[in-house]
Biopython code that builds the backbone (N, CA, C, O; Angstrom):
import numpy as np
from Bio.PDB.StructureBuilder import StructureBuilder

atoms = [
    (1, "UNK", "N", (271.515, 114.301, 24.516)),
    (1, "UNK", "CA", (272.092, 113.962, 25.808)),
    (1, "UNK", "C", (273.626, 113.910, 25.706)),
    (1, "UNK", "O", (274.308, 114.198, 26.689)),
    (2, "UNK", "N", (274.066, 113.623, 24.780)),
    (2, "UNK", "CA", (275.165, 113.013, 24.522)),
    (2, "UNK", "C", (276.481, 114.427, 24.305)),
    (2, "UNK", "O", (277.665, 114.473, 24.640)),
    (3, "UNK", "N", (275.478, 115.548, 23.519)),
    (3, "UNK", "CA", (276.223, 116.558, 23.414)),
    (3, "UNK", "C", (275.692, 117.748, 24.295)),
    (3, "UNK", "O", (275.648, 118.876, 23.803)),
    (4, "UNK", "N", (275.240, 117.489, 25.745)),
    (4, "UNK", "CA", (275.298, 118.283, 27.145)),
    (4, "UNK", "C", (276.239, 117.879, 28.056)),
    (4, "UNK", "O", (276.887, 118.346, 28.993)),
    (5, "UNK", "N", (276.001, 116.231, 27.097)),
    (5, "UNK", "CA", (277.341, 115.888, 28.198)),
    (5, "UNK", "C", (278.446, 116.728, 27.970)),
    (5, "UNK", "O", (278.827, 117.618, 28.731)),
    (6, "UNK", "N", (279.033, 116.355, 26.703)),
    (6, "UNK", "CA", (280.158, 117.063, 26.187)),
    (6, "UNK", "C", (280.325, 118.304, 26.022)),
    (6, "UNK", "O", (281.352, 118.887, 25.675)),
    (7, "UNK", "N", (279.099, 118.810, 26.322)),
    (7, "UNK", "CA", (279.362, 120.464, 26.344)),
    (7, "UNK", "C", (279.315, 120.990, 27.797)),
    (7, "UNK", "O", (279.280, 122.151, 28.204)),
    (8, "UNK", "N", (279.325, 119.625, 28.576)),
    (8, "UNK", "CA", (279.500, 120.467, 30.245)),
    (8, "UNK", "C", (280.930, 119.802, 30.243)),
    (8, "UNK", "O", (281.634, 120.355, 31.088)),
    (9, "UNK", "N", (281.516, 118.908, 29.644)),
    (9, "UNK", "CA", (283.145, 118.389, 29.610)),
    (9, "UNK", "C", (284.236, 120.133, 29.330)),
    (9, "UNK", "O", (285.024, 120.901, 29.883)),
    (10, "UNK", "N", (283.327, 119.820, 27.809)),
    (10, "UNK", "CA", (284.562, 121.073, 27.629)),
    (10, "UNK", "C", (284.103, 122.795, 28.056)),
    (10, "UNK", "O", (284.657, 123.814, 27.643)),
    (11, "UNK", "N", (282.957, 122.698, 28.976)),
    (11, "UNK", "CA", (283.079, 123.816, 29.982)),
    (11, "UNK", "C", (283.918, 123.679, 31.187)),
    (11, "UNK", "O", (284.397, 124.682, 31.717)),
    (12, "UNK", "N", (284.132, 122.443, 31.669)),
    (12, "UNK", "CA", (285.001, 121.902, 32.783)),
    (12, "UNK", "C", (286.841, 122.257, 32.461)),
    (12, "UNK", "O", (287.718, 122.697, 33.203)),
    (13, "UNK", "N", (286.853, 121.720, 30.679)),
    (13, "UNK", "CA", (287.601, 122.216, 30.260)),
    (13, "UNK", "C", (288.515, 123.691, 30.279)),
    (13, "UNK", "O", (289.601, 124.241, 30.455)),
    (14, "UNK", "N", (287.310, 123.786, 29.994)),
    (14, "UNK", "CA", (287.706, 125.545, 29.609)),
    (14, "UNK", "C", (287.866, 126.134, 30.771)),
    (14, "UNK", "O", (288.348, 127.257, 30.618)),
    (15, "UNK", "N", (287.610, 125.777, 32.194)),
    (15, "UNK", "CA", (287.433, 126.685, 33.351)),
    (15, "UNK", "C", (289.021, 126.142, 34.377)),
    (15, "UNK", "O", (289.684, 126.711, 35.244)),
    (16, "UNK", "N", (289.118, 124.634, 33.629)),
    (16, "UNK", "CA", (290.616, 124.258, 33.923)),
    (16, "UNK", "C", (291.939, 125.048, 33.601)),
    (16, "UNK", "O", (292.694, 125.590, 34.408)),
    (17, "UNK", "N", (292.043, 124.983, 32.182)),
    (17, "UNK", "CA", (292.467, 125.890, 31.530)),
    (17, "UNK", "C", (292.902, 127.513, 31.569)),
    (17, "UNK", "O", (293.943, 128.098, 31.267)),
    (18, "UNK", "N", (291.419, 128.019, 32.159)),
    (18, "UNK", "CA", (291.191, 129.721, 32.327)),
    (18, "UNK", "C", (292.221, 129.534, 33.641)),
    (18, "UNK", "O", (293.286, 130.147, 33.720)),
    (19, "UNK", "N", (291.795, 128.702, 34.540)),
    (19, "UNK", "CA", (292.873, 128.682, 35.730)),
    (19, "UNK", "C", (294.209, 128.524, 35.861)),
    (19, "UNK", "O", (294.918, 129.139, 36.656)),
    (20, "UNK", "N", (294.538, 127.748, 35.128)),
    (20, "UNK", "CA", (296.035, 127.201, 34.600)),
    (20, "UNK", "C", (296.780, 128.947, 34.344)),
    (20, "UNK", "O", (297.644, 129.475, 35.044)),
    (21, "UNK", "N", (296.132, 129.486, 33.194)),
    (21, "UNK", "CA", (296.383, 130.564, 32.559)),
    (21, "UNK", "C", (296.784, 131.732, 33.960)),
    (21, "UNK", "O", (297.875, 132.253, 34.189)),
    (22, "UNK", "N", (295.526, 131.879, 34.706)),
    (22, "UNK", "CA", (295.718, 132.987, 35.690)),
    (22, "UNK", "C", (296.849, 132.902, 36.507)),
    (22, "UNK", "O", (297.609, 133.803, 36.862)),
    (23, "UNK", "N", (296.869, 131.265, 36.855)),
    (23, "UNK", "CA", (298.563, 130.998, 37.597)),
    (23, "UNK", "C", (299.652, 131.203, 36.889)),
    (23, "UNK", "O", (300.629, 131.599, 37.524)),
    (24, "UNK", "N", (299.753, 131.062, 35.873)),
    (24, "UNK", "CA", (300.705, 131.248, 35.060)),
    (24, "UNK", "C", (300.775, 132.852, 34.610)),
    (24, "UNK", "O", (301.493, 132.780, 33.614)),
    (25, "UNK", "N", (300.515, 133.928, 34.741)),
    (25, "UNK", "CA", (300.070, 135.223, 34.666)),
    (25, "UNK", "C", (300.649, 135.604, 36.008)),
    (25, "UNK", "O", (301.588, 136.398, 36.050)),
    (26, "UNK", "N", (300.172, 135.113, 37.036)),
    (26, "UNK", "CA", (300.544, 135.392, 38.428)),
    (26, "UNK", "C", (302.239, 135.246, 38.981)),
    (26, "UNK", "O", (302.910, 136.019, 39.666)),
    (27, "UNK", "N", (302.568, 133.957, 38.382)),
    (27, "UNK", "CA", (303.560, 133.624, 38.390)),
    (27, "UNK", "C", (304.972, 134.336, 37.512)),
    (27, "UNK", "O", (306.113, 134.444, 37.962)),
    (28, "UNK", "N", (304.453, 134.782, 36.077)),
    (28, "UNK", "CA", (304.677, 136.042, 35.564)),
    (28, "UNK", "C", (305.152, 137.624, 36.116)),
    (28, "UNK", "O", (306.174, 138.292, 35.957)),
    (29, "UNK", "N", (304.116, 137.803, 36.700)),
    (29, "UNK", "CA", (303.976, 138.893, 37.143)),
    (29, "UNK", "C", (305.371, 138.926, 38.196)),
    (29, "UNK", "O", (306.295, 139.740, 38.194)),
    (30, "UNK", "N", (305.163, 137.795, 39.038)),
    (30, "UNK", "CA", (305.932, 138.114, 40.483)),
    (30, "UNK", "C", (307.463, 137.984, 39.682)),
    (30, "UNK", "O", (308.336, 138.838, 39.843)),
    (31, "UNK", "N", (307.569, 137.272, 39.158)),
    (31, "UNK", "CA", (308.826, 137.217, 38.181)),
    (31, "UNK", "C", (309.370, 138.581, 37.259)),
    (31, "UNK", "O", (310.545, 138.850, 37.008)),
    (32, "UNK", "N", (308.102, 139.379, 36.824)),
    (32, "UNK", "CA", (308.659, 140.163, 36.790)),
    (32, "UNK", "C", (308.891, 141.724, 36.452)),
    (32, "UNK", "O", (309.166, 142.423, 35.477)),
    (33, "UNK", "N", (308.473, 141.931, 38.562)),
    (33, "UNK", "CA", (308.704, 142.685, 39.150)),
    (33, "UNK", "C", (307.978, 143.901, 38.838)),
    (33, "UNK", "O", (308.235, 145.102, 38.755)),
    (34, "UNK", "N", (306.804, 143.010, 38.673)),
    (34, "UNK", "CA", (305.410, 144.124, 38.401)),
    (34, "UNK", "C", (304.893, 145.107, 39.884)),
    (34, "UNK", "O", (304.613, 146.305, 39.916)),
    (35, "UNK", "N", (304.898, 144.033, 41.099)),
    (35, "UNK", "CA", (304.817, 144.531, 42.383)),
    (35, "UNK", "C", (305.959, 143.750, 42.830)),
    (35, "UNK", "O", (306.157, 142.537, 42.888)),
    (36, "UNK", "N", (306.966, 145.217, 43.262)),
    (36, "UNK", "CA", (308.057, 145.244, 43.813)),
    (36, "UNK", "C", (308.081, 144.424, 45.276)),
    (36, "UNK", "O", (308.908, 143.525, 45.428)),
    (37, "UNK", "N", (307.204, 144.745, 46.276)),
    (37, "UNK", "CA", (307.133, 144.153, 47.385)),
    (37, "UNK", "C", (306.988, 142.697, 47.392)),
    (37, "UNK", "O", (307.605, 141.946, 48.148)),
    (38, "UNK", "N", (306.089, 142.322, 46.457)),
    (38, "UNK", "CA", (305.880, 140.749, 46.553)),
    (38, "UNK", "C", (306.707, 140.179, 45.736)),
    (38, "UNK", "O", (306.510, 138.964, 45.775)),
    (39, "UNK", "N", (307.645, 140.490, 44.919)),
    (39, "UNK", "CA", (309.062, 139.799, 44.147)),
    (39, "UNK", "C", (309.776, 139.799, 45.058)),
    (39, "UNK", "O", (310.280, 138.750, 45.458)),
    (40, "UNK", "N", (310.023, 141.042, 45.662)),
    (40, "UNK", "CA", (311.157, 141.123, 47.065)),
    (40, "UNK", "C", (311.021, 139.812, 47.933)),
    (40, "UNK", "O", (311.968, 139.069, 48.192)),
    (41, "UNK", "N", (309.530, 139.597, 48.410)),
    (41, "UNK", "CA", (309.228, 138.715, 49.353)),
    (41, "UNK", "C", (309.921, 137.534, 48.686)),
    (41, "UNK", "O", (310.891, 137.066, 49.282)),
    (42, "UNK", "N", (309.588, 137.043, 47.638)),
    (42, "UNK", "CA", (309.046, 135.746, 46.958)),
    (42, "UNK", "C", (310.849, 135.271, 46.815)),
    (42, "UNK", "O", (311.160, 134.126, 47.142)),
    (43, "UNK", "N", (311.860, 136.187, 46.345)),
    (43, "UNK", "CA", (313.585, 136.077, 46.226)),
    (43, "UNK", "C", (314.093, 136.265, 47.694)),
    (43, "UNK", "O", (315.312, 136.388, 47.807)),
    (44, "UNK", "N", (313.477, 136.299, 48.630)),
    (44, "UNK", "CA", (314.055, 136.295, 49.896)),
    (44, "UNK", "C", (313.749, 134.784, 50.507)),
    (44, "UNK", "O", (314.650, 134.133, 51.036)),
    (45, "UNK", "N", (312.464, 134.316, 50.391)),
    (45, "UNK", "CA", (312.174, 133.103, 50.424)),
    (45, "UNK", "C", (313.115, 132.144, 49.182)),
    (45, "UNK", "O", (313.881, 131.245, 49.529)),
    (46, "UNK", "N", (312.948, 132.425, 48.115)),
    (46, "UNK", "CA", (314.040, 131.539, 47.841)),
    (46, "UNK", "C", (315.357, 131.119, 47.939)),
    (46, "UNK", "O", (315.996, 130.103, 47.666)),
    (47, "UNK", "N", (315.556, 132.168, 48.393)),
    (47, "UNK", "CA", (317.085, 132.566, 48.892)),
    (47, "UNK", "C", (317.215, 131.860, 50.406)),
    (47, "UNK", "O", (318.371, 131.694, 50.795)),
    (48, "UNK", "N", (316.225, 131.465, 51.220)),
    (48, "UNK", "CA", (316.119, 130.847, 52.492)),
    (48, "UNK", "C", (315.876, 129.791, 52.030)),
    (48, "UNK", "O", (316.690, 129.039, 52.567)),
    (49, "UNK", "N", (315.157, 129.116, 51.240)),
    (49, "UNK", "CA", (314.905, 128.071, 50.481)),
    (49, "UNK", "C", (315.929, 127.249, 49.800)),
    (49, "UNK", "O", (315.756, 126.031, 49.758)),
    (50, "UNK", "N", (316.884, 127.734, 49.311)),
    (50, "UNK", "CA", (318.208, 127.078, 48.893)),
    (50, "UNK", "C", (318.994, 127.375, 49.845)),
    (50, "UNK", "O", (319.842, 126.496, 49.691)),
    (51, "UNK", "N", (319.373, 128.051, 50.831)),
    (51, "UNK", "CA", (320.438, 127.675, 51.774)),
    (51, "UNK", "C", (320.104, 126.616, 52.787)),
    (51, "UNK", "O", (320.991, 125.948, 53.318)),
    (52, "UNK", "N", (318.631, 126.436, 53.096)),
    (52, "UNK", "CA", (318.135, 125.082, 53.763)),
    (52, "UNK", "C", (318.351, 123.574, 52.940)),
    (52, "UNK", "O", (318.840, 122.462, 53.145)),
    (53, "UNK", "N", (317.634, 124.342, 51.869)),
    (53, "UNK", "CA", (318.389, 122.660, 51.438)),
    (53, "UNK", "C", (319.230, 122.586, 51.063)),
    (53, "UNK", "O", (319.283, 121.685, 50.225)),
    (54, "UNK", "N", (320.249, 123.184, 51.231)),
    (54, "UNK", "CA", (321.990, 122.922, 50.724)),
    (54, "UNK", "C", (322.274, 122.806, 52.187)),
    (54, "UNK", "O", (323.434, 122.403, 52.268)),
    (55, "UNK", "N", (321.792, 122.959, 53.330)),
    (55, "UNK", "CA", (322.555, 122.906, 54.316)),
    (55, "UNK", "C", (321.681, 121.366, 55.129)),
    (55, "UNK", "O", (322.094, 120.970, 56.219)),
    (56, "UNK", "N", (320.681, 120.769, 54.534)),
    (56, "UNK", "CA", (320.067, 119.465, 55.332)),
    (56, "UNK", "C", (319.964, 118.628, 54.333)),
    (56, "UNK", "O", (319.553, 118.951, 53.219)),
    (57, "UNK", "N", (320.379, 117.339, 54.708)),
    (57, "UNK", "CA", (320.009, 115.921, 53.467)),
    (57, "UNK", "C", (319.067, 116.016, 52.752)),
    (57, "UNK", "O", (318.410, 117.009, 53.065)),
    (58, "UNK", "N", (318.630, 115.450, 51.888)),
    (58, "UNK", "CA", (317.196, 115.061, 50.722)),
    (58, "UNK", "C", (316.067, 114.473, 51.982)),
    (58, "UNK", "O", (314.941, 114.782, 52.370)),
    (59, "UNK", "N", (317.318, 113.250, 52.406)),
    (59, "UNK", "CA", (316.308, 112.538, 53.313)),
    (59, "UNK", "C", (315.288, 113.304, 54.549)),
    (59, "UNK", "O", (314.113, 113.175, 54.893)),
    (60, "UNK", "N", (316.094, 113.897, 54.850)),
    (60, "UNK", "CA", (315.282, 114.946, 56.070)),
    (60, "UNK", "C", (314.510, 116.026, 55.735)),
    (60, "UNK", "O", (313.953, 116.643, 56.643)),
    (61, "UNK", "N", (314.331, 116.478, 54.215)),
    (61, "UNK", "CA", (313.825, 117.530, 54.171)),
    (61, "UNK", "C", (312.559, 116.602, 54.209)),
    (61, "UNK", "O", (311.754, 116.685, 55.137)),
    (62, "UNK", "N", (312.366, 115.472, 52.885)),
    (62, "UNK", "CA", (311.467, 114.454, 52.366)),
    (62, "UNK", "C", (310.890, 114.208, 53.661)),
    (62, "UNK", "O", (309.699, 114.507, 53.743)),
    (63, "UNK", "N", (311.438, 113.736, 54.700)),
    (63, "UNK", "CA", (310.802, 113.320, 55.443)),
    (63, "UNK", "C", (310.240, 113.935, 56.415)),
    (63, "UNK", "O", (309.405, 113.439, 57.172)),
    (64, "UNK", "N", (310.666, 115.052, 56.447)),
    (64, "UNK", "CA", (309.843, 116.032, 57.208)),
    (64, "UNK", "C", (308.579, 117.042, 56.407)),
    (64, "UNK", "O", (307.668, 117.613, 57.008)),
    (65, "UNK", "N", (308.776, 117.066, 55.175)),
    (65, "UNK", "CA", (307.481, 117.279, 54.392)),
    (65, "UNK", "C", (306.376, 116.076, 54.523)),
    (65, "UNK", "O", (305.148, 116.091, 54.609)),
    (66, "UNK", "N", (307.222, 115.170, 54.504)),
    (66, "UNK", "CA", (306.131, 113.653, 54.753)),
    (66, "UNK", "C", (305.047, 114.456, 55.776)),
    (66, "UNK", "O", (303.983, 115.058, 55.634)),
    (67, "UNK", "N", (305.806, 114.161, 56.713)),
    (67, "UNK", "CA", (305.230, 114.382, 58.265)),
    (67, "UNK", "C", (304.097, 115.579, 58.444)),
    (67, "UNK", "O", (302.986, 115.721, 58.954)),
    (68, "UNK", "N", (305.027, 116.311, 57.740)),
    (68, "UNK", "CA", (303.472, 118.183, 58.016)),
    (68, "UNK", "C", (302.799, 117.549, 56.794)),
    (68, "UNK", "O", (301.602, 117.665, 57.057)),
    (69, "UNK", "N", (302.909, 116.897, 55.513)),
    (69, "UNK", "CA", (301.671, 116.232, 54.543)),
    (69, "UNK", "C", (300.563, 115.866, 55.720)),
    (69, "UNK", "O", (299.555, 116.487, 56.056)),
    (70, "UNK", "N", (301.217, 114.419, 56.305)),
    (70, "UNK", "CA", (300.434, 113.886, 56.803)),
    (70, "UNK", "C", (300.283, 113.977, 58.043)),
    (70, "UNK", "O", (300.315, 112.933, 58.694)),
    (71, "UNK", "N", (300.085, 115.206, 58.694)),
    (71, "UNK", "CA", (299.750, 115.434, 59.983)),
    (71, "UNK", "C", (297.843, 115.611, 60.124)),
    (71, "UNK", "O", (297.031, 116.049, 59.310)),
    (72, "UNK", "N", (297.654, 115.025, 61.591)),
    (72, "UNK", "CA", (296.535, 115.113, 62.088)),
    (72, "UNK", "C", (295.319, 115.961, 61.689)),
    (72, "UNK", "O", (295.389, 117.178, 61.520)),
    (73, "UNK", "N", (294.323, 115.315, 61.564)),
    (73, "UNK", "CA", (293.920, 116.716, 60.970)),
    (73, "UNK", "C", (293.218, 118.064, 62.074)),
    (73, "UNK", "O", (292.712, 119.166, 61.866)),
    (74, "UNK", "N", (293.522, 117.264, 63.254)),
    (74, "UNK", "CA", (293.480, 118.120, 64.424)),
    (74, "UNK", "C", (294.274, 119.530, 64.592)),
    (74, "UNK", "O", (294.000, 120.600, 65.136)),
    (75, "UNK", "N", (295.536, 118.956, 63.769)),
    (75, "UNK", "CA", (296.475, 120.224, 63.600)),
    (75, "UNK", "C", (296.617, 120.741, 62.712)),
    (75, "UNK", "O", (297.646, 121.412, 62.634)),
    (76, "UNK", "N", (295.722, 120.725, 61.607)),
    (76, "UNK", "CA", (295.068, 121.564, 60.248)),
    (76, "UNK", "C", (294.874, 122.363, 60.416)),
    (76, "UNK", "O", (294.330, 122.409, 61.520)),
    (77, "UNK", "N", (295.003, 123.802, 59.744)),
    (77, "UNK", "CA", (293.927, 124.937, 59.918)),
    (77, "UNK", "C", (293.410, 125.463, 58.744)),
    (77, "UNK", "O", (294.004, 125.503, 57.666)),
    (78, "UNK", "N", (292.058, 125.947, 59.025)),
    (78, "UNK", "CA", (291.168, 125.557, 58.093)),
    (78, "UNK", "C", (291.252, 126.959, 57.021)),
    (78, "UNK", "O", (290.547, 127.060, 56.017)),
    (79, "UNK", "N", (292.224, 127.955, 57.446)),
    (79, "UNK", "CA", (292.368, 128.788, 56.715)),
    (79, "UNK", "C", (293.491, 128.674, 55.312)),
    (79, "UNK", "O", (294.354, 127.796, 55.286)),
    (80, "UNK", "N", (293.378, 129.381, 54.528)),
    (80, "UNK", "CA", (294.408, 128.785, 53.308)),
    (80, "UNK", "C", (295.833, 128.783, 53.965)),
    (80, "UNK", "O", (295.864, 128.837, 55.194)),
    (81, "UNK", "N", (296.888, 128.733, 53.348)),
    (81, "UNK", "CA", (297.975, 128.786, 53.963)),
    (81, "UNK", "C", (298.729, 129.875, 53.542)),
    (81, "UNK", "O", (298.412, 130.480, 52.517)),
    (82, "UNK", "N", (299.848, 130.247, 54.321)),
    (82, "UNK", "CA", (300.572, 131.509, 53.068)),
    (82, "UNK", "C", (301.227, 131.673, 52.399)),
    (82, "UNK", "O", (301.542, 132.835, 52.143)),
    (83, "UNK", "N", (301.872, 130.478, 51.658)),
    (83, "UNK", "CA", (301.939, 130.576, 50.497)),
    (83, "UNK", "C", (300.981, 131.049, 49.624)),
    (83, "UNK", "O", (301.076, 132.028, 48.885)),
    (84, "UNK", "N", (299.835, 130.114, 49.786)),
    (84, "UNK", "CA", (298.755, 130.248, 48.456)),
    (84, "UNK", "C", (297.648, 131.148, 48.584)),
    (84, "UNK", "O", (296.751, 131.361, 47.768)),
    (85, "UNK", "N", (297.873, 131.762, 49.976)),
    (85, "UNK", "CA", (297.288, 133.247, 50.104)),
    (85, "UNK", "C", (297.937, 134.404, 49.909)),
    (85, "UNK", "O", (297.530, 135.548, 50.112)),
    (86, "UNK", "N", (299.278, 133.926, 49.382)),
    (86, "UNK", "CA", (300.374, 135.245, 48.712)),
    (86, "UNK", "C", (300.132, 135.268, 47.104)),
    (86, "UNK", "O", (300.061, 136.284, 46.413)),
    (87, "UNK", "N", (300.016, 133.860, 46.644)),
    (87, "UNK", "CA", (299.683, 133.750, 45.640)),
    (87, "UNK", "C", (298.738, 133.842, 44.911)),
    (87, "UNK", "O", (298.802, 133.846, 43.681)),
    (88, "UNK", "N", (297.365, 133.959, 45.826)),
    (88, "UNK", "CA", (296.067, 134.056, 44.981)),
    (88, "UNK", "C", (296.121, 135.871, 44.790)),
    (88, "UNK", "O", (295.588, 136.319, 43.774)),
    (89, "UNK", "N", (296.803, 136.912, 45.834)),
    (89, "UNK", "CA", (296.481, 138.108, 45.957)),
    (89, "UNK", "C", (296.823, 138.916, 45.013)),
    (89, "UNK", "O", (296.281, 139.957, 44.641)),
    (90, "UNK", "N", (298.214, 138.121, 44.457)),
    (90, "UNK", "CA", (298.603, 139.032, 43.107)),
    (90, "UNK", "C", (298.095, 139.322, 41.979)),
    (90, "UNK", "O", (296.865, 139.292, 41.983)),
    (91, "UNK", "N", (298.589, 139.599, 40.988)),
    (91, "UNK", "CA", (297.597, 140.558, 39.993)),
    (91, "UNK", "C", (297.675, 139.716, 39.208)),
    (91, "UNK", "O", (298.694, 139.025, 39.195)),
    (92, "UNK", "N", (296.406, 139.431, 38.084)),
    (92, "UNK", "CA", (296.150, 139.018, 36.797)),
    (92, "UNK", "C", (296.040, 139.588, 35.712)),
    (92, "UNK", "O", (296.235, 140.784, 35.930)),
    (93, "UNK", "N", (295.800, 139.387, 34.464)),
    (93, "UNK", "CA", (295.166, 140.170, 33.415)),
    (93, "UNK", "C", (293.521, 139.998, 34.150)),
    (93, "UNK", "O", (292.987, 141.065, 34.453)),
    (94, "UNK", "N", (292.768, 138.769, 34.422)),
    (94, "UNK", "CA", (291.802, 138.929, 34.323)),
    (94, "UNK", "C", (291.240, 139.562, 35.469)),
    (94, "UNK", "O", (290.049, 139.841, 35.608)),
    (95, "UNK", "N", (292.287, 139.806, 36.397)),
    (95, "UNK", "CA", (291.415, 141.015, 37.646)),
    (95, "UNK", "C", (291.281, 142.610, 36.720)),
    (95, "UNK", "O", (290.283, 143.326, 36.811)),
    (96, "UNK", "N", (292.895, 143.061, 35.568)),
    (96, "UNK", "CA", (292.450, 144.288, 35.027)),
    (96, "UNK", "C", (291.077, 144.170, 34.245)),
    (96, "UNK", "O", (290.087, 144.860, 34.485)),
    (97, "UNK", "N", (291.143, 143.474, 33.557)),
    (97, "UNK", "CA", (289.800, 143.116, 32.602)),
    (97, "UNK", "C", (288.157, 143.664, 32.978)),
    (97, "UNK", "O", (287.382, 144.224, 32.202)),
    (98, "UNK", "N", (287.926, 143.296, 34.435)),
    (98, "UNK", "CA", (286.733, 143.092, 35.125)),
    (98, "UNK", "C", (286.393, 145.250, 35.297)),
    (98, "UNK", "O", (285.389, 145.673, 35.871)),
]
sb = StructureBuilder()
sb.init_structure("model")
sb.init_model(0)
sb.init_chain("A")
sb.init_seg("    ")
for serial, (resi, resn, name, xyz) in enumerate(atoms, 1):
    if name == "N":
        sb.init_residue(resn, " ", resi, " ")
    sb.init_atom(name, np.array(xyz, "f"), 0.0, 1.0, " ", f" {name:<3s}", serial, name[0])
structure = sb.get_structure()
């Protein structure tokens, strides 16, 4: 009993891990400039990304992330968002692999 437990731990493990890895691969990739279009995207956003917050307080950004955190969940949508639907689309080793 004792070692199903622990062998469904470090499958939990291992599937943590495998994930960690693919983001980090992904994150790779867009860095560098494996697909041209989605690096383009990703340095244009940052580039809008630091002139906003160089141009509004700490306090107001903070507190306006507060606010869309904790908004209604009436005004949720239940689809991913796009960030992390830009981010799941890019390439891995383990999509070549398959």
């Amino acid at each position: 009993m004792r070692y199903d437990r622990l062998r469904s731990v470090a499958g939990r493990i291992q599937t943590v891990v495998g994930d960690v890895a693919t983001q980090g691969e992904r994150l790779h990739s867009v860095l560098r400039w494996r697909d041209p279009r989605a690096t383009s995207l990703f340095l244009v956003f940052c580039l809008c990304a630091a002139v906003v917050l160089y141009v509004t307080p700490v306090r107001v950004v903070v507190l306006a992330g507060g606010l869309y955190v904790m908004r209604h969940p009436r005004f949720r949508s239940k689809l991913p968002s796009v960030p992390s639907n830009f981010f799941r689309r890019l390439t891995a080793r383990t999509d070549s692999m398959l």
